[in-house]
Structures are given as structure tokens and as C-alpha cells.
C-alpha positions in Angstrom: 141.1 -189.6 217.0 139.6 -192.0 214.3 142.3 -191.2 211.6 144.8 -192.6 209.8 148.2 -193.6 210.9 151.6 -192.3 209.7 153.9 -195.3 208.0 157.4 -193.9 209.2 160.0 -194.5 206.3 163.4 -192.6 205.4 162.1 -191.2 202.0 158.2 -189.8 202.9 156.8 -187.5 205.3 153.0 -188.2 204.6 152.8 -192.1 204.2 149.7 -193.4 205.9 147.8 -196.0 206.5 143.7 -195.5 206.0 143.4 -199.3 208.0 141.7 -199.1 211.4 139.1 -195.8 210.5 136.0 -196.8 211.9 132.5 -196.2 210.1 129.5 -194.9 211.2 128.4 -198.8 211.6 131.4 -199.9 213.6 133.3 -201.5 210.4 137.0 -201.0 210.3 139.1 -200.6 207.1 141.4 -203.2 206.6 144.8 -202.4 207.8 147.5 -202.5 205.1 145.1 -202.3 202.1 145.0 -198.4 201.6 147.9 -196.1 202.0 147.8 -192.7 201.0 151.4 -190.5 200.6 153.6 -188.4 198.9 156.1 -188.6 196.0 157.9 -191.8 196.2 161.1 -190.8 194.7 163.0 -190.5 197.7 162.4 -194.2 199.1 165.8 -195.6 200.7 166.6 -199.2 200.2 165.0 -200.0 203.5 161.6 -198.1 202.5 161.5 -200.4 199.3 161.9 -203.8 201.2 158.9 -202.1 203.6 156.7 -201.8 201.1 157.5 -204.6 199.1 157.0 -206.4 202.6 153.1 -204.8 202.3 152.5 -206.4 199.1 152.1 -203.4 197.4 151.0 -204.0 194.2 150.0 -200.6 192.4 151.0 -197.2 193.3 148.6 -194.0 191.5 150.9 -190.6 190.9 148.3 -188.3 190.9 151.3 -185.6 189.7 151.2 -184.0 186.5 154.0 -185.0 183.7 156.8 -182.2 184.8 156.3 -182.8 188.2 156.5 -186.6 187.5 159.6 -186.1 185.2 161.0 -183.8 187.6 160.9 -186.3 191.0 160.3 -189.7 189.1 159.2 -192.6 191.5 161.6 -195.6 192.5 160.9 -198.3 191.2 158.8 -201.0 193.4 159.5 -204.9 192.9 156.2 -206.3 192.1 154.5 -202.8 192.2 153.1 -200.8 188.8 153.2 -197.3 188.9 150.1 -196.0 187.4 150.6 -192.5 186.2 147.2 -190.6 186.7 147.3 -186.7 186.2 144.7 -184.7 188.3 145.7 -181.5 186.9 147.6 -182.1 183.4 149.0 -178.4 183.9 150.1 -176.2 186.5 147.9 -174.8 189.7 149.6 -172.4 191.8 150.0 -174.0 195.2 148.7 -177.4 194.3 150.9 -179.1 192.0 154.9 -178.2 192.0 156.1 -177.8 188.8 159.6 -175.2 189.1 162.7 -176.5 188.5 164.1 -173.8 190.4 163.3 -173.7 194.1 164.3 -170.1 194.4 162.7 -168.7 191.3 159.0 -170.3 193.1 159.6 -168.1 196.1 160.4 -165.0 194.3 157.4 -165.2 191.9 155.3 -166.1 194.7 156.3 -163.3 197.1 155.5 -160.8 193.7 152.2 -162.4 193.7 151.3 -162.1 197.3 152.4 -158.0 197.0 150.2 -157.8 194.5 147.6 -159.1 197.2 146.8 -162.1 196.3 144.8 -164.4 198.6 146.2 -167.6 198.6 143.8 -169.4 201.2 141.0 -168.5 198.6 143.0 -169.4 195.7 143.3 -173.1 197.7 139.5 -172.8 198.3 139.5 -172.6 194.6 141.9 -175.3 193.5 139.7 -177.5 196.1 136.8 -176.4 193.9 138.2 -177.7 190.7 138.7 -180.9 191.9 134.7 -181.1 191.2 134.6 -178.4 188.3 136.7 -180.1 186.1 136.1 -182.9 183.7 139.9 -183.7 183.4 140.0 -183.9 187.4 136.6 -185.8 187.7 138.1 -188.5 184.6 141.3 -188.6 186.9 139.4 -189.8 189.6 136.7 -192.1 188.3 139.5 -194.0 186.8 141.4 -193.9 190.6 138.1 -195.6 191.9 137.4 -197.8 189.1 140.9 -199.2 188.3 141.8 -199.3 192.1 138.2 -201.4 192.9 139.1 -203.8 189.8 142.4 -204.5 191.3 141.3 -205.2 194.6 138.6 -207.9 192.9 141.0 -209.9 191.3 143.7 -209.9 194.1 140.6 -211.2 196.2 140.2 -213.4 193.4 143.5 -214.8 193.6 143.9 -214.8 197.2 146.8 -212.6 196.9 148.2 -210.1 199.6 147.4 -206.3 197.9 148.1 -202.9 199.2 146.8 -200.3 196.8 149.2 -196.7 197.2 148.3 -193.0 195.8 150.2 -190.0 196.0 151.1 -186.6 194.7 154.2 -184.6 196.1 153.1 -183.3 199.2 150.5 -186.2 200.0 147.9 -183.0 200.5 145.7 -182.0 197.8 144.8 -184.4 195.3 145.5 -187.3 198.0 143.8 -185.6 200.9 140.9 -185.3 198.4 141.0 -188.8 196.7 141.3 -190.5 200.8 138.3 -188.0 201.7 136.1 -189.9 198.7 136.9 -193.4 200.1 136.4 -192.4 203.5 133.0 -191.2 202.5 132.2 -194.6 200.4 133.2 -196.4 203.6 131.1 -194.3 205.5 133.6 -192.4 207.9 131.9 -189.5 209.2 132.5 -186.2 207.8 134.1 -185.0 211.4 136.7 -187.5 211.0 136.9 -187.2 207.4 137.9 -183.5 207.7 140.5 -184.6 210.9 142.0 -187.1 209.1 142.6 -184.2 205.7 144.0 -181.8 208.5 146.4 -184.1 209.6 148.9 -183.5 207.0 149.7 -180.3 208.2 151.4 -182.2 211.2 153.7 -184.3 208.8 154.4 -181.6 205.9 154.7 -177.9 207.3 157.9 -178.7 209.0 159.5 -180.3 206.3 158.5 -177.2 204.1 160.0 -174.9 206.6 163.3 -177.2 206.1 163.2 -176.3 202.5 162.6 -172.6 203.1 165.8 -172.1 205.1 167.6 -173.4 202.1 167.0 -170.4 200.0 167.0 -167.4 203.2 170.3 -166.1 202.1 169.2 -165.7 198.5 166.3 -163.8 199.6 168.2 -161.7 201.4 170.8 -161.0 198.6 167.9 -160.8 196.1 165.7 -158.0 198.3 168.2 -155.9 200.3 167.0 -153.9 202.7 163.0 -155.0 202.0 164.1 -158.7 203.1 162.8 -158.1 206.4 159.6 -156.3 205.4 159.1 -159.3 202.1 159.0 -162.0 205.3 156.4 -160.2 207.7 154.5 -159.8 204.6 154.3 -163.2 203.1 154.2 -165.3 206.5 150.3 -165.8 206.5 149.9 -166.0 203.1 152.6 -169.3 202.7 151.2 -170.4 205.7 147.5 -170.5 203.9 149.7 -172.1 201.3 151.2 -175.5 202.8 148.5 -175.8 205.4 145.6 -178.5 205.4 142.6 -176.6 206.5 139.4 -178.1 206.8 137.7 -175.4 204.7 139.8 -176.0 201.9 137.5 -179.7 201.8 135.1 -177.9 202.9 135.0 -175.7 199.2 135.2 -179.0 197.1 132.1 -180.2 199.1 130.0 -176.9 198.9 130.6 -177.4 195.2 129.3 -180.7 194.5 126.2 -180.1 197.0 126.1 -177.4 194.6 126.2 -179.1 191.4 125.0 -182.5 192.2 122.8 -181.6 194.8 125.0 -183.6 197.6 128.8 -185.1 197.7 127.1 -188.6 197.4 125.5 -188.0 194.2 129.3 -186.4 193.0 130.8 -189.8 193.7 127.2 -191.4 191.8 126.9 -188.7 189.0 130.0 -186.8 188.3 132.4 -189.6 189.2 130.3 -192.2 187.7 131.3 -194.4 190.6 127.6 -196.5 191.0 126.4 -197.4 194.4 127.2 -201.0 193.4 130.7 -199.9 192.8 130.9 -198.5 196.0 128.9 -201.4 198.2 131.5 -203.9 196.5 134.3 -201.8 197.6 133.1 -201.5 201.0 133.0 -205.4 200.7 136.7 -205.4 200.2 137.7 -203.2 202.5 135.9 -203.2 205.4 136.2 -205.7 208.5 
């Protein structure tokens, strides 16, 4: 498959590398350059002498402030950490904002009996990504500020790899590596595999976290524990995976409101085609 390949380390589950995509013209990405993730706050010694190793140089937390606060990154030698909010509040099943795990799962299960459908709420989050002006700032300053890094490290001759992440490495990153893998002309097949791919690296660590709060849920529902879990299965399965339609809804809406995705990227991200041919010329081989 021509998608990106998983950095193992001791504190991520979602760390990859973009380098080695192919484009529609037979370019590469350069290997190294691009990494894509989720929080950083659980980097072991060893994981911070890896990336330093890299030379990476910037990393862009794509969390909002309580989530940030909550799970701060470690600190990087010689890396900046560049706090950049897609969603400067809460969206259920996108950002994760409770301090208390178990509190999450109650109020979500209360939310699902009162049927709500979480693969089109994701479909929706996906479609804010392009509605908003506060996500479409967010990441016109991802493209600009990561591009005008890249041209002075060239500049310099310096080794750069350029990071982003949110907590799960899904949403906001699956969508910000989907809008350089279009700029570098991946093809949308391989665009979508690559996005899907998280659900390989993520689900079973959320699984690990749900076992850590069954008993409470059987304390807190009794009898109903069994009936709560048959229930909520799909719907926290809709949840945590990476499914190609939830892209698929941010898409449909730029087409929508920009007439294609390229002219999002053009228009709404104010991210010219001279922008993008230079950052092809620094990241493809």
C-alpha cells in the first residue's frame, strides 16, 4: 500500500512517517521530513533522543488549551512546540477534554440512549473542519508557518523534520496529512488508505483504556450493565474508528463550497498554488 509508515516509540501509538508516499508523477516524499502523531506527552527518554536524532525542529499541537493543559507535551531539545487550536472548544468525539475518564463514558452512553448517531456526528465534526473560520485560520497557519520553516532550514542547510499532532493522531491530523498529500499530489485512493490507517494503531489502545473503567460501569448500572454494552458497542465503535467517509464529508463540503477540495486549499485556506508548487519543491524526491 502507498501509505505512511508507523515510527514505533514507547510513548505514541500513531507516530508516522508521510516519507516514501508516491505521487501521481512518480515523486516520493522525503523520508524524515513529515511526521504526523499523537500527543507527545508520554515520550520516554529513549523516544526524545529518537526524535532529537530526526532533527526535529517544530512540533504543531493541533489540541485545544484543556486538552493541552491536561496532557502537556515533553519538552524536545532543539524542537518548538507550536500550539495551534483547531477547535478552541470542545467537539464530542474529536477533541478530549474530561478530566475524568469515567464521567466521559457515562455521559456518552446517556447520549447514545438518547439515540444519538455518532458516525454522523463524526461526519459532521469532519465537515467543520471546512465550515469553520477558526478551523480554516488553524490550518492556513499549519501550511504557511510549516512551508516557511522548511525554506529557511533549506536555506541553512539544516536537517528539519516538521511534527503535528492532536491526542489520538486521527481527526485534525488525519485531516491536516490528507491536505499535504493532496498538495503533493497523492491520489485520493491512497489518501483515504493512509487516513484509515489509524484505526490499526489507535482502536486497540482505546479498548485498553475501556477495561480500566468496566467495573465502575458495572457498579454504576446494575443489572442494565449488560444491556448499556450491547447497546453502545457500534456506536463507540463509529466513535474511535477512521472511516473513509468521515474524509469523505469534509471533501463533499468544500466541493460544495468551493466548488472542488483544490480550490479549499486555494480559497478557503488561502494556501496559493505558488505556495503549494514550492512546497512540493521541498518535499518531494
Amino acid at each position: 500500500m502507498n501509505v505512511s509508515r508507523k515510527i514505533e516509540l514507547d510513548g505514541t501509538r500513531n507516530l508516522r512517517d508521510l516519507g516514501g508516499i508516491r505521487t501521481k508523477s512518480g515523486k516520493r516524499i522525503r523520508e524524515g521530513a513529515l511526521l504526523r502523531s499523537d500527543s507527545l506527552h508520554a515520550l520516554s527518554g529513549k523516544d526524545v533522543e529518537t526524535l532529537v536524532s530526526m532533527g526535529l525542529c517544530c512540533a504543531y499541537d493541533f489540541r485545544n488549551e484543556v486538552e493541552q493543559k491536561r496532557a502537556p507535551d515533553r519538552e524536545i531539545p532543539g524542537c518548538l512546540l507550536i500550539s495551534n487550536p483547531v477547535f478552541p472548544e470542545k467537539m464530542e468525539g474529536v477533541t478530549h477534554d474530561e478530566e475524568d475518564q469515567f464521567g466521559q463514558y457515562i455521559r456518552f452512553v446517556e447520549q447514545v440512549m438518547e439515540n444519538l448517531n455518532t458516525e454522523e456526528l463524526m461526519k459532521e465534526d469532519y465537515r467543520t473542519f471546512v465550515t469553520s473560520e477558526h478551523s480554516r485560520n488553524s490550518f492556513h497557519f499549519f501550511l504557511t508557518d510549516l512551508l516557511r520553516r522548511a525554506k529557511e532550514a533549506q536555506e541553512k542547510g539544516e536537517k528539519a523534520a516538521f511534527l503535528w499532532h492532536c491526542a489520538a493522531g486521527k481527526d485534525r491530523t488525519g485531516f491536516a496529512a490528507a491536505l499535504l498529500e493532496f498538495i503533493f499530489g497523492i491520489p485520493k485512493e491512497d489518501i483515504l488508505d493512509d487516513y484509515v490507517l489509524t484505526s490499526r494503531y489507535v482502536n486497540p489502545g482505546i479498548q485498553e483504556l475501556t477495561g480500566g473503567v468496566t467495573q465502575q460501569m458495572k457498579d454504576y448500572y446494575g443489572d442494565r450493565y449488560e444491556e448499556m454494552v450491547r447497546m453502545v458497542g457500534g456506536a463507540v465503535k463509529a466513535l474511535v474508528d477512521s472511516r473513509k467517509e468521515y474524509l469523505e464529508a469534509s471533501w463533499e463540503k468544500a466541493e460544495e463550497m468551493y466548488g472542488s477540495f483544490s480550490s479549499f486549499i486555494t480559497e478557503g485556506l488561502a494556501f496559493s498554488q505558488a505556495d503549494q508548487e514550492e512546497m512540493r519543491r521541498l518535499f518531494l524526491e
